[in-house]
Every structure is written in C-alpha cells, then in structure tokens.
C-alpha positions as a Markdown table, in Angstrom:
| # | Residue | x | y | z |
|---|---|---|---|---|
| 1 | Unk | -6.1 | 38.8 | 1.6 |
| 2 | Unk | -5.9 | 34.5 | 1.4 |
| 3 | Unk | -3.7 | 33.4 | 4.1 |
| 4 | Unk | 0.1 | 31.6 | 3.4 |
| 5 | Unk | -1.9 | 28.2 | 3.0 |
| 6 | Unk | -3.5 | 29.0 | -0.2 |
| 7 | Unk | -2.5 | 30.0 | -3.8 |
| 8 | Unk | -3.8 | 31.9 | -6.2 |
| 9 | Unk | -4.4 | 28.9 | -8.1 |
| 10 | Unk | -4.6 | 25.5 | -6.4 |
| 11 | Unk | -3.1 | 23.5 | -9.4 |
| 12 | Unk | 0.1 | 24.9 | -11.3 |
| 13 | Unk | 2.0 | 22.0 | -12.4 |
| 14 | Unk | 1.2 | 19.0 | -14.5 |
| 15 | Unk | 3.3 | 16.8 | -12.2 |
| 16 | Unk | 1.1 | 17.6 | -9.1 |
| 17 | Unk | -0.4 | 14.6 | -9.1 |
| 18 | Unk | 0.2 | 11.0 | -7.6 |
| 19 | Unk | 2.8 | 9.5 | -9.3 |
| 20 | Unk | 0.1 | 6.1 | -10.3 |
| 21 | Unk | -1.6 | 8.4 | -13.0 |
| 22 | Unk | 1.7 | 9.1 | -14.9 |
| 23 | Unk | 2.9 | 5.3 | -14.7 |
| 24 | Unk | -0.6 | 4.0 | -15.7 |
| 25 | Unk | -0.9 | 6.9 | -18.5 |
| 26 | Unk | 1.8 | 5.6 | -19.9 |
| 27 | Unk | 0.8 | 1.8 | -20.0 |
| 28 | Unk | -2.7 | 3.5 | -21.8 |
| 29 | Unk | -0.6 | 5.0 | -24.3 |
| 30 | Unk | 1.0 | 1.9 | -25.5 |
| 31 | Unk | -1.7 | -0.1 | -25.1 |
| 32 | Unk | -5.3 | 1.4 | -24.8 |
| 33 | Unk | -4.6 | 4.7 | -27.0 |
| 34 | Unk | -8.5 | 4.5 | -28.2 |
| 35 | Unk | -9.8 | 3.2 | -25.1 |
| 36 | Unk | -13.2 | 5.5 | -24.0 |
| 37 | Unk | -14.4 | 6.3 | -20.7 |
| 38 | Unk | -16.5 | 8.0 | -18.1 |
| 39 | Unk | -15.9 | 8.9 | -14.8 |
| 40 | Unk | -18.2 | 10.4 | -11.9 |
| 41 | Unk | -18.0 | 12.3 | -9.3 |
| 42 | Unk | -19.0 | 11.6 | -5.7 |
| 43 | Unk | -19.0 | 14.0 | -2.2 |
| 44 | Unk | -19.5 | 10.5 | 0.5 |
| 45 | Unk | -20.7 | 12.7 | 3.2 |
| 46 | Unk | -23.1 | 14.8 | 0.7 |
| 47 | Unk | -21.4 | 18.1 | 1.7 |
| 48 | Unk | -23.6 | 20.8 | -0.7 |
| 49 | Unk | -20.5 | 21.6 | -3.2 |
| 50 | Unk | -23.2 | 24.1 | -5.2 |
| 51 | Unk | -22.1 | 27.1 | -3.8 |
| 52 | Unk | -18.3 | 26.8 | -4.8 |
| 53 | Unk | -19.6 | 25.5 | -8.6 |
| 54 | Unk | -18.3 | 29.0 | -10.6 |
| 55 | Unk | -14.6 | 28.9 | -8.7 |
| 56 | Unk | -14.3 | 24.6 | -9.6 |
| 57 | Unk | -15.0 | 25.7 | -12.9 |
| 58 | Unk | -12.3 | 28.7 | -13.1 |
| 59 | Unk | -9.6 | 26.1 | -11.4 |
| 60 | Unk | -10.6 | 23.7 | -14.0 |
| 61 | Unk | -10.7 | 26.1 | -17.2 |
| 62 | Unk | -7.3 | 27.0 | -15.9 |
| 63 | Unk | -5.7 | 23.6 | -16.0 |
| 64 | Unk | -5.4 | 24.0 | -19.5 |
| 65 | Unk | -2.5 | 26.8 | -19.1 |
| 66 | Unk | -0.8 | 24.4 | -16.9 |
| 67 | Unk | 2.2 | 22.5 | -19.3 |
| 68 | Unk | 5.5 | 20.9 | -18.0 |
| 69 | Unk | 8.7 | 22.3 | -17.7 |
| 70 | Unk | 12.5 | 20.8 | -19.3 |
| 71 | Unk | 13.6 | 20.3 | -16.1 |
| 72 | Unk | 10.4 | 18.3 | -15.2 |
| 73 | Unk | 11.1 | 16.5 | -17.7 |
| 74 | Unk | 14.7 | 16.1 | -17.1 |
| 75 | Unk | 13.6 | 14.8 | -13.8 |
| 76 | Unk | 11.4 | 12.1 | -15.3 |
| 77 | Unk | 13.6 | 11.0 | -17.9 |
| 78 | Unk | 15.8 | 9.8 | -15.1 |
| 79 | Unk | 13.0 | 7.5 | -14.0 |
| 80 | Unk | 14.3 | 3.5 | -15.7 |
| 81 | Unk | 10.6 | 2.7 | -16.3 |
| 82 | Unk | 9.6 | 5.8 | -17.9 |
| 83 | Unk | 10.0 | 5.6 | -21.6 |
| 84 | Unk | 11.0 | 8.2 | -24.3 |
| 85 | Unk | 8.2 | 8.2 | -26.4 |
| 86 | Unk | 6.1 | 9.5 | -23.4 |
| 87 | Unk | 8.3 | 12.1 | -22.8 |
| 88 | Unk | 7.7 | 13.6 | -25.7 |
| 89 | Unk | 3.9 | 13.0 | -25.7 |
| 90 | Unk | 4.2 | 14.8 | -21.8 |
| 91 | Unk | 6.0 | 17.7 | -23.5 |
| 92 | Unk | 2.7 | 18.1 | -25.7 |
| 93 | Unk | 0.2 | 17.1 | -23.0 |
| 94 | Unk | -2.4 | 20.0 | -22.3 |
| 95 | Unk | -5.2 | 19.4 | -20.2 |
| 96 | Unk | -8.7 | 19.8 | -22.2 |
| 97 | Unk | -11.4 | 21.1 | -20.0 |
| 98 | Unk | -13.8 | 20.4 | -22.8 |
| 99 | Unk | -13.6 | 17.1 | -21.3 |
| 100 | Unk | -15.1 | 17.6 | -17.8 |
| 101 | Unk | -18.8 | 18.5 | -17.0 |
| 102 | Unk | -19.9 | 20.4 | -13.8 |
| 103 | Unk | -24.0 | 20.6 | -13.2 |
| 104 | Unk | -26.5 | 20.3 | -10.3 |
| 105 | Unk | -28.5 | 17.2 | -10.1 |
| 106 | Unk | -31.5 | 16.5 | -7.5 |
| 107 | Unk | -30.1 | 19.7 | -5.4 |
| 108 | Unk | -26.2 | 18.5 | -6.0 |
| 109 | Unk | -23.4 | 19.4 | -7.1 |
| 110 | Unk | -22.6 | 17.2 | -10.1 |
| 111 | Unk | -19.5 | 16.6 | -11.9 |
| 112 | Unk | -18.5 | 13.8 | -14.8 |
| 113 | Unk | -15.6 | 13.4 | -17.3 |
| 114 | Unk | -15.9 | 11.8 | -20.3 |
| 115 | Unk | -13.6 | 11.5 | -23.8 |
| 116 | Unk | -10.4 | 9.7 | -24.0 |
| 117 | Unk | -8.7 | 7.6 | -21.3 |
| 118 | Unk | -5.7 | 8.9 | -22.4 |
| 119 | Unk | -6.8 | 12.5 | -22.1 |
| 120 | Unk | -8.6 | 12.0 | -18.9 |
| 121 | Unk | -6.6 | 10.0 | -16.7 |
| 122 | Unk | -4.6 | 12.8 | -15.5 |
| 123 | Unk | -7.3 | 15.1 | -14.7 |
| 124 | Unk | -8.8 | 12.9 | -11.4 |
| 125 | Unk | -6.0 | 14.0 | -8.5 |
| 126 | Unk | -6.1 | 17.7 | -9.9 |
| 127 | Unk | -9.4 | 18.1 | -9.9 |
| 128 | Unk | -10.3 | 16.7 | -6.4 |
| 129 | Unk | -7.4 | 18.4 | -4.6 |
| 130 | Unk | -8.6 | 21.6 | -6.4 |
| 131 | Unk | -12.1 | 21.2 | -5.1 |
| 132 | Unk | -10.5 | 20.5 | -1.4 |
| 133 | Unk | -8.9 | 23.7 | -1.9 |
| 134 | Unk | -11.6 | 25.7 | -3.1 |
| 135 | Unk | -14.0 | 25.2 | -0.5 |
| 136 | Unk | -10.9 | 25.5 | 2.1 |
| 137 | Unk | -10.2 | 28.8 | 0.8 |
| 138 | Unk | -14.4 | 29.4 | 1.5 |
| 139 | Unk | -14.3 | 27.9 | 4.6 |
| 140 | Unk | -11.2 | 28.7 | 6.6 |
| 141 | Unk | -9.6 | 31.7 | 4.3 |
| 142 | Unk | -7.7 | 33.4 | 7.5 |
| 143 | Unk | -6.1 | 29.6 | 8.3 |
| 144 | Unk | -1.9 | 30.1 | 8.6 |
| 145 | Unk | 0.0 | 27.5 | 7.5 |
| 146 | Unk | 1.6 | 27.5 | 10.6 |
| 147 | Unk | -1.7 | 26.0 | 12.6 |
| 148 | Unk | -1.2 | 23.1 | 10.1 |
| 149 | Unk | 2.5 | 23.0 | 10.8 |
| 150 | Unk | 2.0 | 23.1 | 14.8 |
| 151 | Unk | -0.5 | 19.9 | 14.0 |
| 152 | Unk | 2.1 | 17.6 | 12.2 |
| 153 | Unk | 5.0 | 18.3 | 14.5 |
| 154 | Unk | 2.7 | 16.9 | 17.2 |
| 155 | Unk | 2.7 | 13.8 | 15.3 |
| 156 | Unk | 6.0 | 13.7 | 15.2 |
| 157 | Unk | 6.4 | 14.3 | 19.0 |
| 158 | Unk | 4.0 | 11.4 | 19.8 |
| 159 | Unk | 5.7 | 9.2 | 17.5 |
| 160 | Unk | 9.5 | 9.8 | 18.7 |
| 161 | Unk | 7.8 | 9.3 | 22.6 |
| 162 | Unk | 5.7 | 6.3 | 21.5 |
| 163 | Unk | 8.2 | 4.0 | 18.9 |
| 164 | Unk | 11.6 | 2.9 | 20.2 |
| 165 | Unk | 14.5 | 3.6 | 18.3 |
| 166 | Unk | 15.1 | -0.1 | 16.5 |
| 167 | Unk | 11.3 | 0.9 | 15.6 |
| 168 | Unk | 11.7 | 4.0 | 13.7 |
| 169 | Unk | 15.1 | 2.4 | 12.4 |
| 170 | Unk | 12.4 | 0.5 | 10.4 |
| 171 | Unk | 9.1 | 2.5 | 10.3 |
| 172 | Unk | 8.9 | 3.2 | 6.7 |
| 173 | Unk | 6.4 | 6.1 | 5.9 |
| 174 | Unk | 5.4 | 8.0 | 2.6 |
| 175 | Unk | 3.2 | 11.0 | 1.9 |
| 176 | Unk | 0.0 | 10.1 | 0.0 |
| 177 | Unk | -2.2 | 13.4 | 0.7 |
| 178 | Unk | -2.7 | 15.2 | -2.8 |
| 179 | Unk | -6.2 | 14.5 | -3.5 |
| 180 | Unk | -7.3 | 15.7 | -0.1 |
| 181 | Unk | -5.5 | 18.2 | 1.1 |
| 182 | Unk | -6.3 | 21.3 | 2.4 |
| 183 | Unk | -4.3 | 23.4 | 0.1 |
| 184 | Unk | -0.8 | 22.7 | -2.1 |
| 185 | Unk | 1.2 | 25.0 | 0.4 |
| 186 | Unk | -0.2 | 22.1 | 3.3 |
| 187 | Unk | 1.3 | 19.5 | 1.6 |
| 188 | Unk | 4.2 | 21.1 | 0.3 |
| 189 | Unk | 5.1 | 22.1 | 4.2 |
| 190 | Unk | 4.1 | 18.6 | 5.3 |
| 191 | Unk | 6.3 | 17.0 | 2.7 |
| 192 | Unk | 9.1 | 18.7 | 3.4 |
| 193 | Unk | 8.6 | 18.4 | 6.8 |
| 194 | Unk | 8.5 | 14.4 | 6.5 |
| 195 | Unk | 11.6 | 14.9 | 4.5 |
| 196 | Unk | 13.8 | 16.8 | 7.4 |
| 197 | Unk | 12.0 | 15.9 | 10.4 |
| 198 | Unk | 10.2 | 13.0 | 10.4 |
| 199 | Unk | 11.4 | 10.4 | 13.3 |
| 200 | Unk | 11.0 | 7.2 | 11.0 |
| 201 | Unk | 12.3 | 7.0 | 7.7 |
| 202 | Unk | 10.2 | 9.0 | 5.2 |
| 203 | Unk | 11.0 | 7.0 | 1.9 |
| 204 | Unk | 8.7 | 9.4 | -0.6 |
| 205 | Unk | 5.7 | 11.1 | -1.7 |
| 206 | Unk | 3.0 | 10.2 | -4.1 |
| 207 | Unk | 3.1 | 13.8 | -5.4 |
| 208 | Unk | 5.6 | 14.2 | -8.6 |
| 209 | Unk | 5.8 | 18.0 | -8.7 |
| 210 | Unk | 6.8 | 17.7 | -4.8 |
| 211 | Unk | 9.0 | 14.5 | -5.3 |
| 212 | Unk | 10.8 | 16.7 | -8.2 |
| 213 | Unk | 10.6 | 19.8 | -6.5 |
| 214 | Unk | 12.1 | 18.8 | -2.4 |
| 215 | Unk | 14.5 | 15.9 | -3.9 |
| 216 | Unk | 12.5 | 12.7 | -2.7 |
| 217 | Unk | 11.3 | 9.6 | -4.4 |
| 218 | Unk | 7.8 | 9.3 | -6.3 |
| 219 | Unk | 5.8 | 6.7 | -5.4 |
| 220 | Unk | 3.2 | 4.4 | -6.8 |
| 221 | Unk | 2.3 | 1.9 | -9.6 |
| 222 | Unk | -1.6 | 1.3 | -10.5 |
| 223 | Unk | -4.9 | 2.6 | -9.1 |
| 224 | Unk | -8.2 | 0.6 | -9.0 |
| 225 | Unk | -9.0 | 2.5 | -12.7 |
| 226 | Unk | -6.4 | 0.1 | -14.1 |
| 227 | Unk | -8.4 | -2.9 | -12.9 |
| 228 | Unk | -11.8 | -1.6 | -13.7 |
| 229 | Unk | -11.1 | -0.6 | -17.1 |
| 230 | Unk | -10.1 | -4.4 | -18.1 |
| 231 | Unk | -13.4 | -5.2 | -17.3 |
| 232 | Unk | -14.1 | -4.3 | -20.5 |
| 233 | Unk | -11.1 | -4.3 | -22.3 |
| 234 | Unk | -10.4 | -7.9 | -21.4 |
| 235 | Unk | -12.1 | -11.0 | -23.8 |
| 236 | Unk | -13.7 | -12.0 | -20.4 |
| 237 | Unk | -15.0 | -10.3 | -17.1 |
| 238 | Unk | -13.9 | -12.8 | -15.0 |
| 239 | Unk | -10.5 | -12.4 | -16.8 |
| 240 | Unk | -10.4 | -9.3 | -16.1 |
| 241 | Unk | -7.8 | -9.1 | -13.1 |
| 242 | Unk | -5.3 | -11.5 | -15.1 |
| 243 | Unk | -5.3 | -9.5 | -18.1 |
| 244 | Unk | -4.7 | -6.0 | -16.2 |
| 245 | Unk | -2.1 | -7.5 | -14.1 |
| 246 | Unk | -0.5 | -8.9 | -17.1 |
| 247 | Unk | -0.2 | -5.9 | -19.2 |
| 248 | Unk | 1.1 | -4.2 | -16.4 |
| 249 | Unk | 3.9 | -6.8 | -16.2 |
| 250 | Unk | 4.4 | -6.9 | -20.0 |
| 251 | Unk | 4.3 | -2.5 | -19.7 |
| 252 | Unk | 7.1 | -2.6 | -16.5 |
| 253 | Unk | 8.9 | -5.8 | -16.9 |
| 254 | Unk | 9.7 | -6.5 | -13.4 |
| 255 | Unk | 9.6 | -2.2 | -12.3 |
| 256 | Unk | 6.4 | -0.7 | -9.9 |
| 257 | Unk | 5.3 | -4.0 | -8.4 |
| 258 | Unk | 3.3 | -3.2 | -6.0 |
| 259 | Unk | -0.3 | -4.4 | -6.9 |
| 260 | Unk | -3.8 | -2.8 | -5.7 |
| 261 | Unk | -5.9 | -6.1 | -4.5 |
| 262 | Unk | -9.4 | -4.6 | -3.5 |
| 263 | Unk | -11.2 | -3.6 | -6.7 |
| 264 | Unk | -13.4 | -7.2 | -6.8 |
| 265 | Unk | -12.3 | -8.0 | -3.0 |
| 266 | Unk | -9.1 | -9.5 | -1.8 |
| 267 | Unk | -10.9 | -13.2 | -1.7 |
| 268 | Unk | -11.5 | -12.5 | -5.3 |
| 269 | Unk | -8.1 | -11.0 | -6.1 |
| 270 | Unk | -6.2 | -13.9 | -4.7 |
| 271 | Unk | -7.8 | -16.3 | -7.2 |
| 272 | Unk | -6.3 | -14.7 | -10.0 |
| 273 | Unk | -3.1 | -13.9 | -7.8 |
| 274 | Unk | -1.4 | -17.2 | -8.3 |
| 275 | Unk | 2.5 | -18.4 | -8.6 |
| 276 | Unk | 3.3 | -16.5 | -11.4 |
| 277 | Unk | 2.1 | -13.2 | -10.7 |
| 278 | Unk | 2.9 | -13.7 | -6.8 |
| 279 | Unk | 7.0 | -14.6 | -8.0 |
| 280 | Unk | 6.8 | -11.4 | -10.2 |
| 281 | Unk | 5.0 | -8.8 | -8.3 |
| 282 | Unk | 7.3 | -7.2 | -5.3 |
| 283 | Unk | 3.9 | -6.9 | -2.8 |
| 284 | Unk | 0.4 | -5.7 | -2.3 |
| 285 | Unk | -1.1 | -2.5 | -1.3 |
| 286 | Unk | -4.1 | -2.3 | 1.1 |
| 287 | Unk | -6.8 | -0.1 | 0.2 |
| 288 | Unk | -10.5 | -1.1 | 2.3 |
| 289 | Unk | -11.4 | -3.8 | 4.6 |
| 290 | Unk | -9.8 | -4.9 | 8.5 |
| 291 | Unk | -6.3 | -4.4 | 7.8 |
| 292 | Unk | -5.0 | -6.9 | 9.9 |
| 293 | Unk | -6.9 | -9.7 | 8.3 |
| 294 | Unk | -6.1 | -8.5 | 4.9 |
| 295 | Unk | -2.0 | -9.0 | 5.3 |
| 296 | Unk | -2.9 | -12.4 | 7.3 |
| 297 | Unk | -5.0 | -13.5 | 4.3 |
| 298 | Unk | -1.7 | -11.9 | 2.0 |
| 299 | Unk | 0.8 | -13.7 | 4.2 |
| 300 | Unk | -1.1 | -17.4 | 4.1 |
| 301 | Unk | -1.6 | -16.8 | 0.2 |
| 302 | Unk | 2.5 | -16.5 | 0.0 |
| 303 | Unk | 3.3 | -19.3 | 2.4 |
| 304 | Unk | 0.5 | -21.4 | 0.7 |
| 305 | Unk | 2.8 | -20.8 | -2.9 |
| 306 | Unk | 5.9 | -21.7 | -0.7 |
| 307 | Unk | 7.3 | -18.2 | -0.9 |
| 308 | Unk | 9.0 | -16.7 | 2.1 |
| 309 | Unk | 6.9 | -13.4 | 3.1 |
| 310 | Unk | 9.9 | -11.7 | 4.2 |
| 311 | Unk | 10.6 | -11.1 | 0.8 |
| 312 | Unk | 7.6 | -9.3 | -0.2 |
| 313 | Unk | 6.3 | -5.7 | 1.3 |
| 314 | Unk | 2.6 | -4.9 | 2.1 |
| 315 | Unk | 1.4 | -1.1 | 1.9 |
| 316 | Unk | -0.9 | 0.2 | 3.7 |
| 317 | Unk | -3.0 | 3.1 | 2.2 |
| 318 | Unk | -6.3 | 3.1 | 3.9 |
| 319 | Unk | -7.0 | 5.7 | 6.2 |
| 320 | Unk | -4.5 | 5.6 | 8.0 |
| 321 | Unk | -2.8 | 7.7 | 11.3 |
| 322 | Unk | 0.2 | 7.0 | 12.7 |
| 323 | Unk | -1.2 | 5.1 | 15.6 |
| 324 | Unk | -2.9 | 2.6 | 13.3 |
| 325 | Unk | 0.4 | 2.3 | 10.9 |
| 326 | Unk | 2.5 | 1.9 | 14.4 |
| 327 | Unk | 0.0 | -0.9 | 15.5 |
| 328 | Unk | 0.0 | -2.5 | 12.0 |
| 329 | Unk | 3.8 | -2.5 | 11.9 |
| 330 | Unk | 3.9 | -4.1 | 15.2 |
| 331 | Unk | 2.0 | -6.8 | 14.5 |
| 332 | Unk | 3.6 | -7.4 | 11.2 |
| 333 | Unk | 7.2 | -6.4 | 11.4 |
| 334 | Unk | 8.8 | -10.0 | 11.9 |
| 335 | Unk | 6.2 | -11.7 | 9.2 |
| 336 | Unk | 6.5 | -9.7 | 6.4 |
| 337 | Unk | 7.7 | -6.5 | 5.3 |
| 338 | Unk | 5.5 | -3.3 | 5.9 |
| 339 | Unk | 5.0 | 0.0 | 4.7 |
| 340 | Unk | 2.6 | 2.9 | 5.2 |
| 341 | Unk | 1.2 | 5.6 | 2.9 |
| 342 | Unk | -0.5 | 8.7 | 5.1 |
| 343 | Unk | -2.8 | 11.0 | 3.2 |
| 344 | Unk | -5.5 | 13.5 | 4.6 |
| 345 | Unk | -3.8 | 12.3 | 8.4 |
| 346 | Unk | -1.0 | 14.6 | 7.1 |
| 347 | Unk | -2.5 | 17.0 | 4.9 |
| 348 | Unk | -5.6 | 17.5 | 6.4 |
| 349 | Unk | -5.9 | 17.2 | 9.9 |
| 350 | Unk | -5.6 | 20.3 | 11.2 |
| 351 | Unk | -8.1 | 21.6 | 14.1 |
| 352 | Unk | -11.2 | 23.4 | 13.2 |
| 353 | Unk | -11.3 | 21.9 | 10.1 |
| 354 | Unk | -13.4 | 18.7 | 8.5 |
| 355 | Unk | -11.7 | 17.4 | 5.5 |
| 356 | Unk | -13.6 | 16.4 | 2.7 |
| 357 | Unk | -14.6 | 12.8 | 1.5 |
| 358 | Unk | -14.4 | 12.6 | -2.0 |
| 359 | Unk | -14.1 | 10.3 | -4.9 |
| 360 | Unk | -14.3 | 10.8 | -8.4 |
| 361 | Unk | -14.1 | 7.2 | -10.4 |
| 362 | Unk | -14.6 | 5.8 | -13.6 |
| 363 | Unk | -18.0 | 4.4 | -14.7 |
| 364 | Unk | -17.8 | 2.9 | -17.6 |
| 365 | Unk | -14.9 | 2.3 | -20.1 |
| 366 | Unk | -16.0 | 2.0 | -24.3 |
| 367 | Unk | -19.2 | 2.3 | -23.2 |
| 368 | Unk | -19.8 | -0.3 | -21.0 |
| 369 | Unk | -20.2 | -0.7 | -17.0 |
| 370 | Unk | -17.5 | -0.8 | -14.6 |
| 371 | Unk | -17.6 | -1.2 | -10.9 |
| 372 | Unk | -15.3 | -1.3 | -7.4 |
| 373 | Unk | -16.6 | -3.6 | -4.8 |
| 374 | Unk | -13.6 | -3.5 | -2.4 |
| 375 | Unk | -13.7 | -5.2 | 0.8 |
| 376 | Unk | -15.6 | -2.4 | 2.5 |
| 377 | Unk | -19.3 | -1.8 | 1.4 |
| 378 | Unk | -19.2 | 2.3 | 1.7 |
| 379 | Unk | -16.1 | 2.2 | -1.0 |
| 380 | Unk | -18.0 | 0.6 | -3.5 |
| 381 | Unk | -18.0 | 2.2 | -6.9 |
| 382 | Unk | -20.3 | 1.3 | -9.4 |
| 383 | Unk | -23.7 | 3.1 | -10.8 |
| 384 | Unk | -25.6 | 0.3 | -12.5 |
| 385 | Unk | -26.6 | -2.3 | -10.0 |
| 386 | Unk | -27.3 | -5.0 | -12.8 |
| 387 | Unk | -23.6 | -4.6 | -14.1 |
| 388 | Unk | -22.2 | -4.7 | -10.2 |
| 389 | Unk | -24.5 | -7.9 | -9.5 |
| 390 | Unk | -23.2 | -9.4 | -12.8 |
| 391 | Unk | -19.7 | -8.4 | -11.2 |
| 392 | Unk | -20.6 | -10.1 | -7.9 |
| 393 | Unk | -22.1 | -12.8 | -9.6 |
| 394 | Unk | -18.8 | -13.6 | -12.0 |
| 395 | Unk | -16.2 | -13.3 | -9.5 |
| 396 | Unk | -18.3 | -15.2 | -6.4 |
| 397 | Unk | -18.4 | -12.5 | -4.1 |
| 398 | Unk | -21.2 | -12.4 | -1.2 |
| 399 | Unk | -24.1 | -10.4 | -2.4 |
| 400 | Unk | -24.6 | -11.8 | -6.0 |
C-alpha cells in the first residue's frame, strides 16, 4: 500500500499545470494555430530513468482521460485576459499521447514530443511532474506526507525567527513547484500550507488546478518556449525577441507583464528591451545567472530609459530557498520591487530524498533549430551546435 503522498495517478486534472502554458496556449491559438514543433527530453544529472519506462508510459497513456470540469471552467472564465473562444477550445482539449515518444538511446532513457504546438504545449509540466512522481513512488513508496509537512514548517519557523515583522509585511512569495515535485499530494499540502501559514505574504501558486481548487491566485505569463519558437516564426533571428514580445503585447494588451529575459542572455535581452517595451511590460523574471547582478543590470537598464524602478517588480525563479530570496530582498527592497517564486525548495526538499533535475524543451519549431543560452552555461538548451553558434553569432553573445 502507497503512502498518503502518492496517488493512484500522478496527473488528474488538465489545470495541473503552471498557469504560463494556459496563457501562452492561448496566444498559439490566435496566432500560431499551424505552428510545428519538437521538444526533448533531458535528466541533467543522468539519473538511469529506464527502469521506470513501462509506468511513464501508463501515466502518459492516461492523460488522455484527463478533460476539464464546468466549474474549471467557470473558474477561468473569470480570468480578464482569458478569452471565450479558448474556453470552448479547453472544453474540447484532450491530451493525445500519440504525440509523445518514450525509447532508450546509448543506455538512456529517452523521451521527445513532436506534432502541433498547439497540441503539445500543455503536455511539458504534466509529464515531468509525473516522471518526479513515478520514480518517487519507486524510490521512497513508505514516505508520509507528514515527513514533507514537518520539512516546510521548519521553513516557516526559520523565517518568522530570521525576517522582522516590516520584512514579512513585504516578503512576497509564490509556489512554483509542479514540475518537480515529489508527488501532487506534496504540493497540494505545501500550497495550502503557504496559503494558511506562511509568515510572509504568499500571493499565489503557479499550479491552476491548486490556484482553483485552495482559492489562491495563478500565476505566470510566458516561458522561454515562447521566445525560442520566434526564432523561427519571426522574418529575422535577430528579430526574434521583438517579435515574441510584441505578440505577446498585441495577445494581453497591457495583462501578464512579467517578461522571461534569459533565453539569448540578459545582455542580449536588454537590446531588444528598449523604451517601449520597458513602459509596457510591468517587470522581469529571473531565470539563470548571479541574481544580484542580473536585477543591477535590470535596474541601470530602467534608470538609463529614465524610468523610476520602483515602479517595476523583478521575480525571481531560479533555484531559489528562502535564505537566498530573504538575501535578495534585502538587498533590493528599497530599489525596486521584488518577488520570489519557490519550486522544488517547497515541494521537494524533504530529507532522504534527491529531487530530480529535469528539463524537457523544445528543439525545433516548423522544422527548424531552436536553442536557450541563458546566462548560465549548464541551462543551455539547444541540440545542434551549428544552429546555437549561428544563435551566439546573431545576437553577439561570448562564444560565437
């Protein structure tokens, strides 16, 4: 018998996924309905996923029983931003496992998606948070969910001791742990947790099923897929960033303005970020590189465009524990606005167990190359060297 901290099936709603796939899903339908792509999988620390390939496959065949409810929908027709049409095209959404390819390769464990953006974009979270769980359930099977429980609330302890009050007055935190977690009763206990007992102020969760489900916000706007995928939907590659940060403005009008600045490098980024977008956008989040030189690099670009940082908000997404996010905010609190989105910290770190590092990113969009560089080397994405040195090349990054 599984303990409390697993179900019998580690996906069961079409909403449990970060909130990013469902808003950029729907700026695909209106404007990239055709659009093709591949995506690939990738275990960083070359874990041996073999042994867990026939139960990945079951969790995946059964994704395509998983549909969305009328009161899910109810909830997300309540969202401004989200528009009717793909409410209706949610209400016929099925996931098509068709689409998704497991194999070995070289002694690994190999997995790749490829059909229509459209019809693939919201299979990325599910899939990696049902491999975490998977292998969690292989692993640690007898795990409570109160071990994971015990873990968070010392968190919490170390941050009510550690922050003063006019801190946590302002310590804005959010729950960014789907894609990692150890199980979807974890981050259902940790969510809720945040929500009743977190020191700071807990302003959301990336999850929609558990945004929907507990009564908190969803939270997110674009991933680094957005970005990549212009790359060769765009009449130029070193257009590329304008164009995807223009439809995006064109899709939202002013809603989800938080943009993701690392897919070329933030130096690259900042070139394309100029007056116009910097006015319009509400902030930047922080994915790879030395935080603290990344918002002082955000904060010059804003004073150099004579805007007053204080009215902008950087999130942080990167890694991050509460001591770094407390540090962060310290440094930043009186420059600029701050905010912090916690993922396998939360809904992962419980002792005895080493949580997985996992990607699974797009490869190539209608065919063609795409690539990540990011502002740290071991997050780069990209399979065909000649495409990424092309990329470096375009965009005048170090290493072209």
């Amino acid at each position: 018998m599984m303990a409390d901290s697993f179900s019998e099936q580690a996906v069961q709603s079409l909403l449990d996924t970060d909130f990013y796939k469902l808003t950029m899903m729907q700026a695909v339908l209106h404007n990239y309905p055709n659009a093709e792509v591949e995506w690939a999988f990738r275990c960083r620390n070359d874990e041996d996923l073999r042994p867990y390939h026939a139960a990945i496959q079951a969790e995946i065949d059964a994704l395509a029983d998983v549909a969305i409810s009328d009161s899910q929908l109810a909830f997300l027709e309540r969202i401004p931003f989200i528009t009717p049409d793909f409410i209706r095209f949610l209400r016929l959404f099925r996931f098509n496992p068709s689409y998704v390819f497991l194999g070995e390769e070289e002694g690994r464990f190999t997995l790749t998606l490829k059909g229509p953006w459209l019809h693939l974009i919201l299979f990325e979270v599910p899939i990696l948070a049902l491999i975490s769980e998977v292998r969690n359930r292989q692993r640690h099977a007898d795990l409570p969910l109160q071990v994971a429980r015990d873990q968070l609330y010392r968190k919490f302890d170390w941050l009510a001791r550690e922050a003063g009050a006019d801190e946590l007055a302002e310590f804005k935190m959010a729950d960014f742990g789907t894609r990692r977690r150890f199980s979807y009763g974890v981050q259902e206990m940790v969510v809720r947790s945040l929500r009743d007992d977190f020191p700071g102020r807990f302003v959301g969760t990336s999850n929609v099923h558990l945004a929907w489900k507990l009564g908190v916000a969803p939270l997110g706007t674009m991933a680094h897929e957005w970005l990549m995928a212009h790359q060769q939907l765009g009449p130029r590659l070193i257009d590329s960033q304008i164009a995807a940060l223009d439809c995006w403005v064109r899709e939202y009008r002013g809603q989800l303005g938080i943009a993701l600045t690392d897919t070329i490098t933030m130096e690259a980024f900042l070139r394309d970020f100029d007056l116009y977008f910097a006015k319009l956008f509400d902030g930047l989040r922080h994915d790879s590189g030395d935080p603290l030189q990344w918002a002082e690099k955000a904060i010059a670009h804003y004073q150099q465009l004579g805007i007053d940082p204080l009215t902008k908000t950087l999130v942080f997404s990167d890694s991050l524990n509460l001591e770094k996010a407390l540090a962060l905010f310290r440094a930043l609190r009186e420059r600029i606005n701050v905010s912090f989105g916690i993922g396998t910290h939360f809904t992962c770190d419980i002792p005895g167990v080493q949580p997985m590092n996992m990607v699974l990113k797009m490869s190539r969009c209608n065919g063609q190359p795409v690539a990540k560089i990011s502002d740290a080397p071991g997050k780069a994405q990209g399979g065909e060297p000649d495409f990424l040195h092309y990329l470096r090349h375009v965009f005048q990054v170090n290493g072209a």
